[in-house]
C-alpha positions as CSV (number, residue, x, y, z in Angstrom):
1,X,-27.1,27.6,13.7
2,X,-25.1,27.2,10.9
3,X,-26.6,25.4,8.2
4,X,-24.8,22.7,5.6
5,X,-24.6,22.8,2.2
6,X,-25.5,19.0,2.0
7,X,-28.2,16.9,2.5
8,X,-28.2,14.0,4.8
9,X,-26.6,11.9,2.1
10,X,-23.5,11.3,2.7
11,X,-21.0,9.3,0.3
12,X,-17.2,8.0,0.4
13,X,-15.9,7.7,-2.5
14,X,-12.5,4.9,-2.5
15,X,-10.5,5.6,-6.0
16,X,-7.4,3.7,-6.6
17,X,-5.6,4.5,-10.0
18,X,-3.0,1.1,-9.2
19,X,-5.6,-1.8,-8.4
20,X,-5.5,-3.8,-11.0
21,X,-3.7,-7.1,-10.6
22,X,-4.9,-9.4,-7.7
23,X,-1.3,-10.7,-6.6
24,X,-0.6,-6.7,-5.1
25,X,-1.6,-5.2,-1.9
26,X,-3.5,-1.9,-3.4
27,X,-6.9,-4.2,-3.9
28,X,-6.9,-5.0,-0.3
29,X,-6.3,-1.8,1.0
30,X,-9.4,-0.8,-0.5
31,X,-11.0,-3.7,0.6
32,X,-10.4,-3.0,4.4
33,X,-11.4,0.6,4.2
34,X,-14.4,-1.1,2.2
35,X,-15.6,-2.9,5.1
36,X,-15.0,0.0,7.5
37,X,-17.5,2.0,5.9
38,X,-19.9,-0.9,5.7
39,X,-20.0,-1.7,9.2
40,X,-20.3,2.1,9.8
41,X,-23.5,2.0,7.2
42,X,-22.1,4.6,5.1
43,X,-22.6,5.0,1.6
44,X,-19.8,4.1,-0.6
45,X,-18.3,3.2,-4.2
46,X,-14.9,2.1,-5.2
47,X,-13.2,3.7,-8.2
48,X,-10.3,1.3,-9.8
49,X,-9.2,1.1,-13.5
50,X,-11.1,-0.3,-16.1
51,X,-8.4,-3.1,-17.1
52,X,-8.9,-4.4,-13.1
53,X,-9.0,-7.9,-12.7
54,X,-12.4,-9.5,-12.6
55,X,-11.9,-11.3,-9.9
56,X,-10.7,-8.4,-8.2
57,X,-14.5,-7.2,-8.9
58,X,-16.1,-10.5,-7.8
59,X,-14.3,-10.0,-4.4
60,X,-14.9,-6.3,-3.7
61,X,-18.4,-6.5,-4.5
62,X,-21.2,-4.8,-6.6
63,X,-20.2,-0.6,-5.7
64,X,-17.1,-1.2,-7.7
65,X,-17.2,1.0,-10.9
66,X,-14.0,0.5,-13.3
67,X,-14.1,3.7,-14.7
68,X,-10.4,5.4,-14.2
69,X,-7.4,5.0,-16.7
70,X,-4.1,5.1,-15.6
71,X,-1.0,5.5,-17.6
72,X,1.3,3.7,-15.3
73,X,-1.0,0.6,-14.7
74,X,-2.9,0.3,-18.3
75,X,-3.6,-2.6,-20.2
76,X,-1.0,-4.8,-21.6
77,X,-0.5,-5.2,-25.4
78,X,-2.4,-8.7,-24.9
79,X,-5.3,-7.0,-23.4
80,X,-5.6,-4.2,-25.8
81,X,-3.0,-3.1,-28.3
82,X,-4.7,0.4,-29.0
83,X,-4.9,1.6,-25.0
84,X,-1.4,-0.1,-24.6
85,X,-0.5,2.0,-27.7
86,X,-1.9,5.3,-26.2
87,X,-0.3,4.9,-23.0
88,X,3.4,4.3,-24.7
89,X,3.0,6.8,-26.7
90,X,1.9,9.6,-24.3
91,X,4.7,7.9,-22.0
92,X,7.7,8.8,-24.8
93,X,6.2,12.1,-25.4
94,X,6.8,13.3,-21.8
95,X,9.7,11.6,-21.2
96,X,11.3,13.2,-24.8
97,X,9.9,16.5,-23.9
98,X,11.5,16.7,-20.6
99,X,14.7,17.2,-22.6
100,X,13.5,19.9,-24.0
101,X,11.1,21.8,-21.3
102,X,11.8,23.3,-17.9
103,X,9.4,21.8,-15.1
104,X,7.3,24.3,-15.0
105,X,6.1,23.9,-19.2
106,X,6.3,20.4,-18.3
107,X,3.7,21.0,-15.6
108,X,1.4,22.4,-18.4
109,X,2.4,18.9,-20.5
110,X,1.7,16.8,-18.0
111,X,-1.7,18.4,-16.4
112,X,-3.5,18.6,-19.8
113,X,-2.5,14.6,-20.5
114,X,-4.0,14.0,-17.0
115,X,-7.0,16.1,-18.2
116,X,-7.7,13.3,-21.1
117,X,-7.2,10.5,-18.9
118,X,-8.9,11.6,-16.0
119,X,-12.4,13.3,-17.8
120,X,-14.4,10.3,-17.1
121,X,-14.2,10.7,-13.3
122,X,-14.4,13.8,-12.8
123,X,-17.9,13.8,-15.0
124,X,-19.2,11.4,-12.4
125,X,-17.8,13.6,-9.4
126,X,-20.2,16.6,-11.1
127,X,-22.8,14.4,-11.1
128,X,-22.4,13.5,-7.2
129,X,-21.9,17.2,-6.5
130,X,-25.4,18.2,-8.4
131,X,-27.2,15.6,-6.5
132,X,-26.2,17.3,-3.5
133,X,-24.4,14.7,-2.4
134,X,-21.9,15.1,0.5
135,X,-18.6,13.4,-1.3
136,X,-15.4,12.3,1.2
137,X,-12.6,10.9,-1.4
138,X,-10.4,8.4,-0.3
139,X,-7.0,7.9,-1.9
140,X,-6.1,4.5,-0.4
141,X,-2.8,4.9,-2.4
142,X,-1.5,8.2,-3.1
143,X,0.1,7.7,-6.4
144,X,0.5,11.1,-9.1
145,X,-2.8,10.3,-10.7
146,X,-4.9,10.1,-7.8
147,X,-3.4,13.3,-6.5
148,X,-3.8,15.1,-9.6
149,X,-7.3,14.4,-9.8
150,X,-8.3,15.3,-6.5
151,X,-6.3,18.5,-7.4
152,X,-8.7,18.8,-10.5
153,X,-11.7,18.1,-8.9
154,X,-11.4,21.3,-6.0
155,X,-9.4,23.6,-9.3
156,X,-13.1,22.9,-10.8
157,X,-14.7,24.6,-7.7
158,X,-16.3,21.1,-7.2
159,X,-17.7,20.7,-3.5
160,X,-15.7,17.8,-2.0
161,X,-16.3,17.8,2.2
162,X,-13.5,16.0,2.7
163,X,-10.3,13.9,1.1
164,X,-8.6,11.5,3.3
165,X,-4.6,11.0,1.2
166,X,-3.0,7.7,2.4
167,X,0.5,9.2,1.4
168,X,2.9,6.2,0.6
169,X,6.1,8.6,1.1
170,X,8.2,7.7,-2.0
171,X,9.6,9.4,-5.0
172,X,6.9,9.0,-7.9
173,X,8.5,7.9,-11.2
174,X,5.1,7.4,-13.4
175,X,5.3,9.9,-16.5
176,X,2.5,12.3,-14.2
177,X,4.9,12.5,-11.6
178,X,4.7,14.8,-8.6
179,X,7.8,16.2,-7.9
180,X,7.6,16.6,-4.1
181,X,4.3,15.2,-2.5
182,X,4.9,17.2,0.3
183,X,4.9,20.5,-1.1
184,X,1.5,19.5,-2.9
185,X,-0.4,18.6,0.3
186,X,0.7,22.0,1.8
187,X,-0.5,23.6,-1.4
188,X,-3.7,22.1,-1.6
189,X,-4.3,22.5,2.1
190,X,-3.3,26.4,1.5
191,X,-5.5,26.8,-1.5
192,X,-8.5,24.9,-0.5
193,X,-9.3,25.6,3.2
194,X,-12.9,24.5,2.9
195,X,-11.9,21.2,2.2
196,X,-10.9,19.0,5.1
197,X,-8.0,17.8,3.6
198,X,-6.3,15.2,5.5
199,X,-2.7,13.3,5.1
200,X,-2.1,9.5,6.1
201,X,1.3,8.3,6.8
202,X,2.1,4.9,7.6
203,X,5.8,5.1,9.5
204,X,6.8,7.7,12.5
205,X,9.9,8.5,9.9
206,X,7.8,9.6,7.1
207,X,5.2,11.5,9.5
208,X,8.4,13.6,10.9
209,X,9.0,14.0,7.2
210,X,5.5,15.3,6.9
211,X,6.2,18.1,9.9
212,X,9.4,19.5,9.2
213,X,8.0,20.1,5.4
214,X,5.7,22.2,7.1
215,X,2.6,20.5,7.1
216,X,0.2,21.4,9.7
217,X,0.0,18.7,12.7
218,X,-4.5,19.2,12.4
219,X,-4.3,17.8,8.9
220,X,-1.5,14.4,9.4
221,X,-3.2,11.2,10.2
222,X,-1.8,7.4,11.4
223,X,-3.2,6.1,8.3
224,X,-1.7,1.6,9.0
225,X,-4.4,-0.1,6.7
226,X,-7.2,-1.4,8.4
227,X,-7.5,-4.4,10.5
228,X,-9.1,-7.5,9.5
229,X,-10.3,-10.3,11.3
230,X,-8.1,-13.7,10.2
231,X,-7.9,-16.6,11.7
232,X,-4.7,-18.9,11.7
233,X,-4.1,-22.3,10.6
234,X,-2.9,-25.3,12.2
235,X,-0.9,-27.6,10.4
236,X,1.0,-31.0,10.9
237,X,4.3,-30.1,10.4
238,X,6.5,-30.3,13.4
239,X,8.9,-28.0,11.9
240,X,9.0,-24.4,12.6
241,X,7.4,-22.4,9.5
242,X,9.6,-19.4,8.6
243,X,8.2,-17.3,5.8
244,X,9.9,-14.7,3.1
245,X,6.7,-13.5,1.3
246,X,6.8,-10.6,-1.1
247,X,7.0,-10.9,-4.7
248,X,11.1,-10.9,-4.5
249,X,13.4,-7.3,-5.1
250,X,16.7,-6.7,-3.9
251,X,15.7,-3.6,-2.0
252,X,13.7,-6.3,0.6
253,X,17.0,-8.6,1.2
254,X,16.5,-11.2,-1.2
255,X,20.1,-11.8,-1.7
256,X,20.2,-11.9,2.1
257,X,18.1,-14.7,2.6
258,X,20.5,-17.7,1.3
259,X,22.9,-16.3,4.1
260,X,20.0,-16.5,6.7
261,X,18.9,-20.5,5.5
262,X,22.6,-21.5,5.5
263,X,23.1,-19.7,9.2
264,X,20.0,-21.5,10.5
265,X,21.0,-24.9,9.1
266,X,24.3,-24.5,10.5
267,X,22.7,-23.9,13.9
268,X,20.7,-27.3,13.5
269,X,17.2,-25.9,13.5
270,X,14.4,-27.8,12.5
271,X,12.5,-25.6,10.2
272,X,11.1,-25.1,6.7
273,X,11.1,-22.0,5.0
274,X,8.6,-20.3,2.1
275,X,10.6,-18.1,-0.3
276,X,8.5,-16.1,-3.3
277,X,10.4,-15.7,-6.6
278,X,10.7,-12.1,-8.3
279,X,9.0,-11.2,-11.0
280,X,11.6,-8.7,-12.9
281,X,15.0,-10.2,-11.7
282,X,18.5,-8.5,-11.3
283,X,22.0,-9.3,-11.8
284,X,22.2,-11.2,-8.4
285,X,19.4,-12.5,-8.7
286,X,19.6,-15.7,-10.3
287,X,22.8,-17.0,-8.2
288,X,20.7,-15.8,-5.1
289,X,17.9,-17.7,-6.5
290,X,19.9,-21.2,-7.5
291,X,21.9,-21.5,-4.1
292,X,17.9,-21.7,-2.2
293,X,17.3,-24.3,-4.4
294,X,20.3,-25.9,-3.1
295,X,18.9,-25.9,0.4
296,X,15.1,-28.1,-1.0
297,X,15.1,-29.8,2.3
298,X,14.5,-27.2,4.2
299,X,13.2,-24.2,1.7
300,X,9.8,-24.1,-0.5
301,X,10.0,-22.1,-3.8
302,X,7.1,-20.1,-4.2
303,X,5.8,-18.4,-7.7
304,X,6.6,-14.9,-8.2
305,X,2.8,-14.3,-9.1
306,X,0.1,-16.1,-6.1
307,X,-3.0,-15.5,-5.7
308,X,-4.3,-12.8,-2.5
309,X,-6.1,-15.9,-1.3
310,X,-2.9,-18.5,-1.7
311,X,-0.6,-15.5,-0.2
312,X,-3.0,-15.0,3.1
313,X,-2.9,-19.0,2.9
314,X,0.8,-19.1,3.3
315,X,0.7,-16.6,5.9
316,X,-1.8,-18.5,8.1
317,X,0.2,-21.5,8.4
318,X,3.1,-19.4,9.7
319,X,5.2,-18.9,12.5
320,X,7.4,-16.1,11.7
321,X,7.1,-13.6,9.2
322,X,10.5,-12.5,8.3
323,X,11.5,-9.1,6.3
324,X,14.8,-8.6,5.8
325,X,14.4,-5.3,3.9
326,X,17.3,-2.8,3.6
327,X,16.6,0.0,5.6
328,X,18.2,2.7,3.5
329,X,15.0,1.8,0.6
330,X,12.8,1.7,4.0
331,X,13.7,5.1,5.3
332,X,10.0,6.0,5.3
333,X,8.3,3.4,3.4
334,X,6.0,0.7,5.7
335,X,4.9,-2.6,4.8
336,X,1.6,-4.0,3.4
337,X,3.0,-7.8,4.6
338,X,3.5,-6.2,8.5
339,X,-0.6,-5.3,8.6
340,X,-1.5,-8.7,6.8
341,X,0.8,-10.5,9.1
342,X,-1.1,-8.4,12.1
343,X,-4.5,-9.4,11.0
344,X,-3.1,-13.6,11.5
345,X,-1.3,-12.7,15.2
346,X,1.6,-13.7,13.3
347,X,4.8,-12.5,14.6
348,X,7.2,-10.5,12.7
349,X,10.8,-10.4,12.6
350,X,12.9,-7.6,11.0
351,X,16.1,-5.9,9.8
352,X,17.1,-3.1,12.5
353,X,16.1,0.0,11.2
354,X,13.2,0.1,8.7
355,X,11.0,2.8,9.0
356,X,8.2,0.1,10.6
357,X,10.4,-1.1,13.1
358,X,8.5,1.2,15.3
359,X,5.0,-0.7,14.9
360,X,6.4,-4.0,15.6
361,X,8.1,-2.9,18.8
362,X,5.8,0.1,20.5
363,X,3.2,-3.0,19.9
364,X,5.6,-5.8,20.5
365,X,4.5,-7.6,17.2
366,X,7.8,-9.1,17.1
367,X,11.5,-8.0,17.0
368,X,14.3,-6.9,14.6
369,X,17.5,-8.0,14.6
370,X,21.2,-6.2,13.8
371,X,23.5,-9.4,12.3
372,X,23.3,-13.0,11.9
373,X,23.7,-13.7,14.8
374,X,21.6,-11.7,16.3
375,X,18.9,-13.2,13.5
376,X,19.4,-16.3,14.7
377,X,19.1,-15.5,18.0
378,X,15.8,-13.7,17.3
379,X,14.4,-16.6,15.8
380,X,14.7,-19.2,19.0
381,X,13.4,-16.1,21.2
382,X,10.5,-15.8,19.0
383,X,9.7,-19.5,18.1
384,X,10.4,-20.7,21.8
385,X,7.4,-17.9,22.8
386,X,9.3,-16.0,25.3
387,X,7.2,-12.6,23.7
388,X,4.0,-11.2,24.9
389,X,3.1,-10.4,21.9
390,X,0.5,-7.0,21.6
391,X,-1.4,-7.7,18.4
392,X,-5.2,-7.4,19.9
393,X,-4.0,-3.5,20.7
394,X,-2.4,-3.0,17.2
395,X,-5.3,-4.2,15.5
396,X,-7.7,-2.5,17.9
397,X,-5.7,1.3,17.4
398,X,-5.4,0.2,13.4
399,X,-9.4,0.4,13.4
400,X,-9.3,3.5,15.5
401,X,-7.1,5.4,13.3
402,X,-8.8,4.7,10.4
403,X,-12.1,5.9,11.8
404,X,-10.2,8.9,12.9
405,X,-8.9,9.3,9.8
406,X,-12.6,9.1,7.9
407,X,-14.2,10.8,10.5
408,X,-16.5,8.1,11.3
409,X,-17.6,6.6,14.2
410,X,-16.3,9.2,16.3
411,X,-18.5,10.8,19.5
């Protein structure tokens, strides 16, 4: 019989080097892994960055520990003028020494930065470890820092059983940047074979990207975040309820969406529509932004910065969820607003050829449409319930996966 080198305590560790504000999706991530692990029983603590939001604290609970620093999602001057101060300046350095430096002295740079920012977690990982503790890290977002300390942590000789990487399959552009995610999976899978090293994708495009990099098929995971249980709301309005949620970029259509209102008003439909402002706008932005107002009959101007609890509100009370992304920015890239939608039954409806346009129709969540009139099309289809929609199996294979993925609940 082979014996383990734990004891029967067993502990997941969630660290999130991003979660800080409460109006992004990072914080809820964690929290539905969170209560995956609690209805398991398991053990657990949730790592996020000492500027987090309190009331991010108040709603994940009393195992959150603010103990990790990140460079890229610090404390504003307001907060703290000498952390803000560090971070700038470390920032400049790299990014004045990469005119100078090849990658591979820049490697060296950046690594023994990290080192300074990243010494506080690591101590506590030690002191796990000499407990005999049986640690399982899970990076619900894969961003340079939490890679790199994961990286640290094993280079250390640290016991970790198991790290479960949710890989978000962009280009990094923090000053810690990884170059190419995909070659640092394969070479911590290569290097550390004792470790069960696993990597979470979200879309079927990125997971092909995962293969053909040469990662082996054993170690990739559908990682889609966790169901949750949501219930939606019934209103009084008697007009259909379209909704354009997402703090507003031009990479998810924003500039599209006047064209949209003014097809649908044109067609005579009866609906009302939520639109969220952006919070850094563009050059198009603002004439985007002043032709909705233009249309205050029939569209409701949201803040750029709602609450998680106001966003899920707004959600609740829809009828459609509509994303008009560009697919050439959604290549791989998935949507946080397609599982929140899931969790409320609440249909979803597409541009043609975003990298999750194969959850919403191998589950029939909703449709995606090609031009504006096949938009508008799409919209009477949906609205006029002529879908069976499959959102109990989503959410049912979302909870599988996961569980799969942490190696839980598993006979």
């Amino acid at each position: 019989m082979k014996l383990s080198m734990y004891n029967d305590k067993k502990m997941f560790i969630i660290v999130d080097f991003n979660a800080t504000k409460r109006n992004s999706h990072h914080w809820t991530y964690i929290e539905a892994y969170k209560n995956i692990l609690c209805e398991n029983n398991f053990d657990y603590e949730i790592w996020v960055p000492i500027n987090i939001d309190p009331e991010i604290i108040n709603t994940l609970g009393s195992e959150v520990r603010p103990i990790l620093k990140s460079i890229d999602h610090g404390f504003q001057r307001s907060q703290s003028i000498l952390a803000w101060f560090i971070d700038k300046t470390f920032t400049l350095l790299i990014s004045r020494l990469n005119n100078f430096f090849n990658d591979q002295l820049m490697e060296i740079i950046k690594s023994s930065i990290f080192n300074l920012y990243s010494s506080t977690p690591l101590d506590e990982i030690k002191k796990h470890v000499q407990s005999n503790t049986e640690i399982n890290i899970v990076l619900t977002t894969a961003d340079s820092s939490a890679l790199r300390f994961v990286e640290r942590c094993l280079h250390k000789g640290l016991r970790i059983r198991s790290i479960s990487i949710r890989s978000i399959g962009v280009s990094f552009k923090d000053p810690f940047k990884i170059y190419s995610a995909e070659n640092f999976y394969n070479q911590l899978i290569a290097k550390y074979p004792k470790c069960d090293i696993k990597i979470g994708y979200e879309t079927e495009p990125y997971k092909n990207v995962l293969l053909e990099k040469g990662i082996p098929s054993k170690h990739v995971f559908w990682t889609p975040v966790p169901a949750r249980k949501k219930v939606r709301v019934s209103t009084d309005r008697l007009e259909l309820s379209l909704s354009f949620l997402g703090t507003a970029r031009p990479n998810k259509g924003f500039d599209d969406i006047p064209i949209l209102i003014e097809a649908l008003i044109n067609e005579n439909l009866n609906f009302i529509a939520k639109v969220q402002k952006a919070e850094y706008p563009w050059p198009k932005y603002l004439n985007s932004l002043n032709k909705l107002y233009r249309y205050e009959d029939c569209v409701e101007i949201l803040p750029e910065n709602i609450s998680q609890k106001t966003l899920e509100y707004m959600i609740a009370t829809t009828d459609i969820l509509v994303l008009p992304y560009n697919p050439n920015d959604y290549v791989v890239a998935g949507s946080g607003l397609l599982f929140m939608a899931a969790d409320f039954n609440v249909p979803i409806l597409a541009k043609a050829g975003v990298a999750f346009e194969w959850d919403i129709k191998s589950y029939v969540l909703g449709n995606t449409y090609n031009t504006l009139n096949d938009f508008i099309e799409q919209i009477r289809v949906i609205s006029n319930s002529k879908i069976n929609f499959g959102f109990e199996k989503y959410n049912s294979e979302r909870i599988q996966a996961t569980n799969k993925f942490l190696n839980i609940g598993i006979n």
